[in-house]
Chimera marker file (.cmm) of the C-alpha trace (Angstrom):
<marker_set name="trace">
<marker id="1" x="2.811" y="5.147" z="2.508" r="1" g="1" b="0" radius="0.5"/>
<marker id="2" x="3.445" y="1.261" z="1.518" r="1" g="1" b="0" radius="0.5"/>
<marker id="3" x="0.128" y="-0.518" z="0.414" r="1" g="1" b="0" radius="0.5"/>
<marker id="4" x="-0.713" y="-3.879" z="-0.477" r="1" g="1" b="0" radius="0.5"/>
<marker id="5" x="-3.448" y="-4.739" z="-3.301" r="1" g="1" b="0" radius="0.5"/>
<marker id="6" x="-4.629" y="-8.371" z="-3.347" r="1" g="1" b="0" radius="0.5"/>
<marker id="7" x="-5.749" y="-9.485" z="-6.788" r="1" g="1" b="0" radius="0.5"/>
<marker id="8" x="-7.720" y="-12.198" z="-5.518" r="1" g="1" b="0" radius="0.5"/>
<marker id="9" x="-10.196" y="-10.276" z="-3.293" r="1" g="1" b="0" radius="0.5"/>
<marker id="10" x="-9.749" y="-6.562" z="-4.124" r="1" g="1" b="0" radius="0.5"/>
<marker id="11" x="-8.401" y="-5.474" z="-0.927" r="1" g="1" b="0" radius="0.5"/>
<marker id="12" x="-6.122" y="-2.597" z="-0.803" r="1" g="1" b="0" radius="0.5"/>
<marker id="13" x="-4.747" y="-1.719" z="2.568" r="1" g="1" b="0" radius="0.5"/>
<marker id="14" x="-1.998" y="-0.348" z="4.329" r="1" g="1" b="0" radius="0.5"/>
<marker id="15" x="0.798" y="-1.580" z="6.469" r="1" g="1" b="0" radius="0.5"/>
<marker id="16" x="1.318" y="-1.421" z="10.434" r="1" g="1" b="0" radius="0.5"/>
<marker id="17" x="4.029" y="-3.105" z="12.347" r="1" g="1" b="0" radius="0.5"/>
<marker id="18" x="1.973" y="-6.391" z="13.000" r="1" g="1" b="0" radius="0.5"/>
<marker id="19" x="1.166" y="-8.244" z="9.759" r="1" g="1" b="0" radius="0.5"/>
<marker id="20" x="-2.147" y="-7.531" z="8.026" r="1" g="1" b="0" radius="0.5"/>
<marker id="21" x="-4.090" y="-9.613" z="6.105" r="1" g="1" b="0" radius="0.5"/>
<marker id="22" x="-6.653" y="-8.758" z="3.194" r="1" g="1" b="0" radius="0.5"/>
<marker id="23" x="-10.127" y="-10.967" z="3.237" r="1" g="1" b="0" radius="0.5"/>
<marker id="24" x="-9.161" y="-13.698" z="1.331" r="1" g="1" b="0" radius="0.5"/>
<marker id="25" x="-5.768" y="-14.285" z="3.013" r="1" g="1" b="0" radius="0.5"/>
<marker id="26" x="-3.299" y="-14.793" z="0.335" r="1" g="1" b="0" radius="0.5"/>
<marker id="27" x="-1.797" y="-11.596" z="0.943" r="1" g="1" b="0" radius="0.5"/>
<marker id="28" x="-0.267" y="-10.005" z="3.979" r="1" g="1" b="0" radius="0.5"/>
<marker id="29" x="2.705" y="-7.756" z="5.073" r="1" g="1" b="0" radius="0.5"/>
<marker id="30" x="4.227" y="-5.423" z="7.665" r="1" g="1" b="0" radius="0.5"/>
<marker id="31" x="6.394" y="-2.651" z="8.109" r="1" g="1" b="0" radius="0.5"/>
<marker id="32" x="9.997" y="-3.771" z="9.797" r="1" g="1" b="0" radius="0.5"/>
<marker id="33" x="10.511" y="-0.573" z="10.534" r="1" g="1" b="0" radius="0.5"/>
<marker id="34" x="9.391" y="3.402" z="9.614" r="1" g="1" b="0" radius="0.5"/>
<marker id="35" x="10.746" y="2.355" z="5.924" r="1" g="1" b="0" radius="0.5"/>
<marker id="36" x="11.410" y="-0.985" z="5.270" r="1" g="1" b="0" radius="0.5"/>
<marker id="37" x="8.607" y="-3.551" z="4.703" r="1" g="1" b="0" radius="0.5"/>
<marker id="38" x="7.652" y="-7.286" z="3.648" r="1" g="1" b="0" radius="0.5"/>
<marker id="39" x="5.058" y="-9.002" z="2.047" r="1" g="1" b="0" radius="0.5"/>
<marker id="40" x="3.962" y="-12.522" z="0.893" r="1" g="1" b="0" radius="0.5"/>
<marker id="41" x="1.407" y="-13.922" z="-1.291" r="1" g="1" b="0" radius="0.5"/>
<marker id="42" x="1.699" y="-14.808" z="-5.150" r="1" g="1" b="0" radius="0.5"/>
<marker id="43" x="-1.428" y="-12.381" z="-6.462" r="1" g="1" b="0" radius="0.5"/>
<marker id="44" x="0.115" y="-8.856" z="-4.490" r="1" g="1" b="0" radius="0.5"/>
<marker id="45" x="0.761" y="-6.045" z="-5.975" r="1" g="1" b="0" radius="0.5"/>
<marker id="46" x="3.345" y="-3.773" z="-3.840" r="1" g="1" b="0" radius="0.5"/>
<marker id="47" x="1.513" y="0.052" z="-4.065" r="1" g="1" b="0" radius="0.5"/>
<marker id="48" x="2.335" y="3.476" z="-2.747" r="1" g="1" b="0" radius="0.5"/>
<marker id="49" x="0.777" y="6.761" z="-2.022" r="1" g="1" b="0" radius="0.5"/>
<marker id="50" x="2.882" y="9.946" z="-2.424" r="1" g="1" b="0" radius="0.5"/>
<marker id="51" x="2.638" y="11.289" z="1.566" r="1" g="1" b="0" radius="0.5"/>
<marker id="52" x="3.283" y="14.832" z="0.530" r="1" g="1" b="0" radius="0.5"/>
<marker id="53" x="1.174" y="14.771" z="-2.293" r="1" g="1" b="0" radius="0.5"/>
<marker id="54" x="-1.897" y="12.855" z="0.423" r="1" g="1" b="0" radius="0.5"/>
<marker id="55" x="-1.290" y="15.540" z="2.616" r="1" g="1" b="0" radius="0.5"/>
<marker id="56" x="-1.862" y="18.524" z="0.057" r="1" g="1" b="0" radius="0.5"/>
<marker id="57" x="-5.328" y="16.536" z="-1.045" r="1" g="1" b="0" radius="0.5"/>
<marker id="58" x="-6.341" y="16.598" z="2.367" r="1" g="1" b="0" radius="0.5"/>
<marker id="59" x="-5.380" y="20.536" z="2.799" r="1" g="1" b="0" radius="0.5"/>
<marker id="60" x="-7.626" y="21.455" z="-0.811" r="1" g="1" b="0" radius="0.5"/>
<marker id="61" x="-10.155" y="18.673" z="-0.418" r="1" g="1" b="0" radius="0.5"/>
<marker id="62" x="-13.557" y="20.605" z="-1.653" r="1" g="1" b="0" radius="0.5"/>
<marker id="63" x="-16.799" y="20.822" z="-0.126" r="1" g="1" b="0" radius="0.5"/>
<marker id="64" x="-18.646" y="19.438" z="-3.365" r="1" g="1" b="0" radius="0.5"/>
<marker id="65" x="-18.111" y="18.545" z="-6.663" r="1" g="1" b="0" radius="0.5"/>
<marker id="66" x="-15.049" y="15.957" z="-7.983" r="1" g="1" b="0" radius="0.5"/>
<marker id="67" x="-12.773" y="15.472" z="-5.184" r="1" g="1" b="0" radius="0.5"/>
<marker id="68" x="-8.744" y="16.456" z="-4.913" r="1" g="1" b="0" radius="0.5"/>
<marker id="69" x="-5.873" y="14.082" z="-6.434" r="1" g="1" b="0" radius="0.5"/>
<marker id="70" x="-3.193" y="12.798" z="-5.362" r="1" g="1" b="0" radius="0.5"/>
<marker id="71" x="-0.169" y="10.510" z="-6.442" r="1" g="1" b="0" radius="0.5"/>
<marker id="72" x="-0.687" y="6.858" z="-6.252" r="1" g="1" b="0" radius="0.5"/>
<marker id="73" x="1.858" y="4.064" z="-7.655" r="1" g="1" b="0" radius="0.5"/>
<marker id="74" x="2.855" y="0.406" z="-7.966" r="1" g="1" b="0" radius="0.5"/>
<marker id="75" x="6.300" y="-0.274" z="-6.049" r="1" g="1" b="0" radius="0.5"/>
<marker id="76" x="8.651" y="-2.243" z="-9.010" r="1" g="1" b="0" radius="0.5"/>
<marker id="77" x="8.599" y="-5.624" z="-8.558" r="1" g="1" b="0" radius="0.5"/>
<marker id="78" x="12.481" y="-5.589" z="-7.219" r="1" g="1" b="0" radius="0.5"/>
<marker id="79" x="12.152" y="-2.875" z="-4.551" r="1" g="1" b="0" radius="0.5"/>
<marker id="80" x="15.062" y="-2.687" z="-1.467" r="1" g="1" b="0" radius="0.5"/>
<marker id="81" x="12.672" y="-1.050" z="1.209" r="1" g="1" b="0" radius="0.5"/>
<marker id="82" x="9.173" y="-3.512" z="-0.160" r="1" g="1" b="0" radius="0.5"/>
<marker id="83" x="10.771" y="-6.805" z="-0.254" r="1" g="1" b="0" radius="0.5"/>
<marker id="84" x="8.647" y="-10.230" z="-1.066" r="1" g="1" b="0" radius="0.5"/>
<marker id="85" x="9.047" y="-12.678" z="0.824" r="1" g="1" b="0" radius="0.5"/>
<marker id="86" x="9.322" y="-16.746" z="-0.223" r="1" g="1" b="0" radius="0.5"/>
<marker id="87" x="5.840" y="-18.252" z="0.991" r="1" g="1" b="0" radius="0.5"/>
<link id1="1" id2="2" r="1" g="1" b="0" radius="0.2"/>
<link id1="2" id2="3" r="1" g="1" b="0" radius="0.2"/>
<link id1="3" id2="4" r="1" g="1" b="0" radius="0.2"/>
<link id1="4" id2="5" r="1" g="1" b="0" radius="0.2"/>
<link id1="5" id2="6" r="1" g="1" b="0" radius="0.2"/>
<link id1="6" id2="7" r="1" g="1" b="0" radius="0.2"/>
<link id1="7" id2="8" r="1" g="1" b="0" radius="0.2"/>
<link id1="8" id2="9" r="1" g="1" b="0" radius="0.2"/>
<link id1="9" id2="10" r="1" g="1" b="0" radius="0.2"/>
<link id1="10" id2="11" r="1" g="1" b="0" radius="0.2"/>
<link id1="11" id2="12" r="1" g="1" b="0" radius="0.2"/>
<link id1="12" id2="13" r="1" g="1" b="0" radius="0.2"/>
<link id1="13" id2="14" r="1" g="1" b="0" radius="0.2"/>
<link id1="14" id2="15" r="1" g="1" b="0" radius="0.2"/>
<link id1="15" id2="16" r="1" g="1" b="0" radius="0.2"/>
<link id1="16" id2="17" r="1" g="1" b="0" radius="0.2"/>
<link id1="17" id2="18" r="1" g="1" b="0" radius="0.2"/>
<link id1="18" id2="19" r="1" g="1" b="0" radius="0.2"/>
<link id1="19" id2="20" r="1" g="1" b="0" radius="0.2"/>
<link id1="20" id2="21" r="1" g="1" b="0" radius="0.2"/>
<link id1="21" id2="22" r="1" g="1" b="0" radius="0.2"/>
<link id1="22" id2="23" r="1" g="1" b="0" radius="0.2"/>
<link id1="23" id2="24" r="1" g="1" b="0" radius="0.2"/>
<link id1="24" id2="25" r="1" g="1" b="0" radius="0.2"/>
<link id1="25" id2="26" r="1" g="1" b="0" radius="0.2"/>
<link id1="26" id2="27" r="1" g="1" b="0" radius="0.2"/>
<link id1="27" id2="28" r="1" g="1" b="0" radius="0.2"/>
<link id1="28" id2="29" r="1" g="1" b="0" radius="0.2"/>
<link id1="29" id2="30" r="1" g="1" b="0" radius="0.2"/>
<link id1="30" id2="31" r="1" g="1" b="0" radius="0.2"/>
<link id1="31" id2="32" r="1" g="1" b="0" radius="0.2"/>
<link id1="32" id2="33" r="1" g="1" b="0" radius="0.2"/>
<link id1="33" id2="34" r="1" g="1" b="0" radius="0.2"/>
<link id1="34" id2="35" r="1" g="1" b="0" radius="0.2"/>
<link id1="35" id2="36" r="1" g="1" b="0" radius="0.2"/>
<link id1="36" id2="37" r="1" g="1" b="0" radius="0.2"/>
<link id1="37" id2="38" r="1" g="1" b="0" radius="0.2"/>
<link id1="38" id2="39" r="1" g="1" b="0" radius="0.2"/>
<link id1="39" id2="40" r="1" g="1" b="0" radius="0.2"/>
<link id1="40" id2="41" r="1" g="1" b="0" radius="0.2"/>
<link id1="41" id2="42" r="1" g="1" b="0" radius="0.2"/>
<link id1="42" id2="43" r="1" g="1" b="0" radius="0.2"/>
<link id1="43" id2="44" r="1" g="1" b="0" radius="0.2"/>
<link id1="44" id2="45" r="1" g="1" b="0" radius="0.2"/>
<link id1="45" id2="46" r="1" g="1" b="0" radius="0.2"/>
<link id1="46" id2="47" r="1" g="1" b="0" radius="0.2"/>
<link id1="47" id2="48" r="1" g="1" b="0" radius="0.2"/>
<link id1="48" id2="49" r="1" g="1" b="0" radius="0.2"/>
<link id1="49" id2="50" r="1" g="1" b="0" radius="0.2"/>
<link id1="50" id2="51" r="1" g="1" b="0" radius="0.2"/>
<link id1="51" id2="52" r="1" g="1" b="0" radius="0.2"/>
<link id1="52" id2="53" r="1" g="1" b="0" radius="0.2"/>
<link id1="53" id2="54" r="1" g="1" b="0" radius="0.2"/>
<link id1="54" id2="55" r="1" g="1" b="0" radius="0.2"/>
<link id1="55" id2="56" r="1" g="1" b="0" radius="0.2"/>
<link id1="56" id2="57" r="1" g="1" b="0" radius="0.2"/>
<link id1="57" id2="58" r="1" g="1" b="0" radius="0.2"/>
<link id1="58" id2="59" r="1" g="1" b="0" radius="0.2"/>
<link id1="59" id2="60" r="1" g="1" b="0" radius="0.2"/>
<link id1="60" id2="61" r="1" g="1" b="0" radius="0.2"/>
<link id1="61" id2="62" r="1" g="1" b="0" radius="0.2"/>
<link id1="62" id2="63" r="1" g="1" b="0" radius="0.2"/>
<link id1="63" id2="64" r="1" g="1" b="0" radius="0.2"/>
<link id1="64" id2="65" r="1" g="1" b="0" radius="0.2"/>
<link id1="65" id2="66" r="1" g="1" b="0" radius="0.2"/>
<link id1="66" id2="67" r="1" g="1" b="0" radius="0.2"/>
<link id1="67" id2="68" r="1" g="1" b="0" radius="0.2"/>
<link id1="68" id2="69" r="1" g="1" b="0" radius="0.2"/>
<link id1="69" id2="70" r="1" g="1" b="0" radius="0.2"/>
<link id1="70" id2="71" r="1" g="1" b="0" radius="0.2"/>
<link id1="71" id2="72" r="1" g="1" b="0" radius="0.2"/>
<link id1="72" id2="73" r="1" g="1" b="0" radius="0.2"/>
<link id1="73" id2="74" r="1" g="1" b="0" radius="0.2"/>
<link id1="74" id2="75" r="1" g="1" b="0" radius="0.2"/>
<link id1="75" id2="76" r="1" g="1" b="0" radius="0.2"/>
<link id1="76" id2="77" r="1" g="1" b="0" radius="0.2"/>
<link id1="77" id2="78" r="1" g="1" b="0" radius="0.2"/>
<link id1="78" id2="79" r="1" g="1" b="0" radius="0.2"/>
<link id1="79" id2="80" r="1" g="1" b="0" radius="0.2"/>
<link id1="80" id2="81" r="1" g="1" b="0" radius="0.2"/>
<link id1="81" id2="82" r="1" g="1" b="0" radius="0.2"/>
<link id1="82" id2="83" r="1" g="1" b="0" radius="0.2"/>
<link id1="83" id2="84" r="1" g="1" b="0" radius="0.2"/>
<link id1="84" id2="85" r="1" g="1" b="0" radius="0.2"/>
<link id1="85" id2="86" r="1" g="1" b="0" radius="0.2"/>
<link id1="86" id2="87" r="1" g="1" b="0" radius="0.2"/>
</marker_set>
């Protein structure tokens, strides 16, 4: 899952196929298609989630106490499927 984290604002959200903006508005992206994306906006930070390892959370997420982990990351800078796009 591709995620975008403004530094500005603090937003982190994901992608759809219609752009999405965080709060402040100096961020925004979109999926092209199921694996390609874009993005804009000089303070974002390109992030992903593991799926499989979101998906194995979800199955051993406990009733109480500290909650499950799971695999989150910042895309490199210089990624073929993420790509930043000229404002």
């Amino acid at each position: 899952m591709k995620l975008l984290l403004c530094l500005e604002c603090g937003d982190l959200f994901n992608l759809d196929y219609s752009i999405k903006k965080c709060s402040c508005g100096k961020v925004e992206g979109k999926y092209i298609d199921n694996i390609n994306a874009v993005y804009k906006g000089g303070v974002a930070v390109p992030m992903g989630i593991s799926n499989p390892s979101l998906l194995e959370a979800i199955r051993n997420q406990p009733e109480k106490g500290m909650g499950e982990e799971f695999t989150a990351f910042t895309i490199p800078k210089k990624c073929p499927t993420f790509i930043k796009q000229d404002q």
